[in-house]
C-alpha positions as CSV (number, residue, x, y, z in Angstrom):
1,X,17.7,19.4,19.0
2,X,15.7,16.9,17.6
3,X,15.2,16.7,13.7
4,X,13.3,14.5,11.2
5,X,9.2,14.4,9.6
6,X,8.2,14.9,13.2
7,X,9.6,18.4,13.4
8,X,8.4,19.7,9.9
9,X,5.6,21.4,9.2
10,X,2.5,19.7,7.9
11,X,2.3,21.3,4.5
12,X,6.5,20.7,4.2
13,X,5.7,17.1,5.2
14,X,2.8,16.0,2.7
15,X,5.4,17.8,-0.3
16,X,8.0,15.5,1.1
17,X,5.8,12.4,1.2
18,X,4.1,13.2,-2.3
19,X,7.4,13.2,-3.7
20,X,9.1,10.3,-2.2
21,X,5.4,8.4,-3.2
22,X,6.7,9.3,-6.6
23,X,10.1,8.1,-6.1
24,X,8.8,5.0,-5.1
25,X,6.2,4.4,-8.1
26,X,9.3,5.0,-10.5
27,X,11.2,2.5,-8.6
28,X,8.3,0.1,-8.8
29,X,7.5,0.6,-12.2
30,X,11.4,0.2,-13.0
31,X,11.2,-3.3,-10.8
32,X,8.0,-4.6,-13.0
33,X,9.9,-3.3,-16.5
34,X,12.9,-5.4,-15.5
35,X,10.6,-8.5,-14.3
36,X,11.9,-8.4,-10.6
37,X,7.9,-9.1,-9.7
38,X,8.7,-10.1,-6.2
39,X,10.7,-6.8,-5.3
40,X,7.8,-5.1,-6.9
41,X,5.0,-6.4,-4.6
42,X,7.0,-5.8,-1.5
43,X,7.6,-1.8,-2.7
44,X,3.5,-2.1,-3.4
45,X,2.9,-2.4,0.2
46,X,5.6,0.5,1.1
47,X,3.9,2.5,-1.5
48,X,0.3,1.6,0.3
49,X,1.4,2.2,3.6
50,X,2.7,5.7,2.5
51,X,-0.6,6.4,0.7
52,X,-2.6,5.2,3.8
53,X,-0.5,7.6,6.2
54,X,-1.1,10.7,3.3
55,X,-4.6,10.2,3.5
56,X,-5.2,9.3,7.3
57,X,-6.5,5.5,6.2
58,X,-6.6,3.6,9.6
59,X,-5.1,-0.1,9.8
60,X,-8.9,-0.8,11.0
61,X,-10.3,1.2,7.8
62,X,-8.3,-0.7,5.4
63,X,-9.2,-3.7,7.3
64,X,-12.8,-3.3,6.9
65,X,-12.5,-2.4,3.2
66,X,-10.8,-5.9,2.4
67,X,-12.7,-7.6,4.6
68,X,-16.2,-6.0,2.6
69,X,-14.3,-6.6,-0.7
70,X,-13.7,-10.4,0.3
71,X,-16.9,-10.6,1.3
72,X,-18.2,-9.2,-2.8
73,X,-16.0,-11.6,-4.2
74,X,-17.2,-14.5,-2.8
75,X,-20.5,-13.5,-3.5
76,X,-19.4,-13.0,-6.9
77,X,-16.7,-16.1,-8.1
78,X,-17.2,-19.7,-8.2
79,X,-15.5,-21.6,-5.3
80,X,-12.5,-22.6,-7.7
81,X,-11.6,-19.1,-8.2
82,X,-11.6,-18.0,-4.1
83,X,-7.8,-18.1,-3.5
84,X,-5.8,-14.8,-3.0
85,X,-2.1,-13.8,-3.6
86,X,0.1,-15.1,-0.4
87,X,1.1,-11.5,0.1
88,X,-2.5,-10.4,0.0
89,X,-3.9,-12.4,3.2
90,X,-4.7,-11.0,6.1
91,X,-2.1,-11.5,9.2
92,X,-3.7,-11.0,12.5
């Protein structure tokens, strides 16, 4: 007998994702109070990944998004000011 999110039902699984999304914003926001900023970035992208699942976001989708968002921004800032985060680039 198998067990786990799989086996849930839908409505039991988005209550259980909702809350651990909460879980893991009070851990983040904990991380950022005590200035562990790396550790914090790293739960971002759990807390994105979680959010993308919730709302049925595609890799592709979000792909497209920062990719159109880039795209603004370049439009938008003067060439000294075109470099993003390390943990923000794109990994193909």
């Amino acid at each position: 007998m198998a067990s786990g999110v799989d086996d849930m039902p839908v409505a039991n699984t988005e209550e259980r994702l909702l809350a651990l999304l909460g879980t893991l914003e009070e851990c983040q926001a904990f991380l950022v109070d005590r200035a562990n900023a790396e550790t914090a970035r790293l739960l971002s992208l759990a807390i994105l990944e979680l959010r993308m699942e919730l709302h049925k976001v595609t890799d592709s989708e979000l792909k497209a998004l920062c990719d159109m968002m880039a795209s603004e921004e370049l439009l938008q800032e003067p060439t000294s000011a075109r470099r993003f985060p390390p943990y923000l680039k794109l990994v193909k």
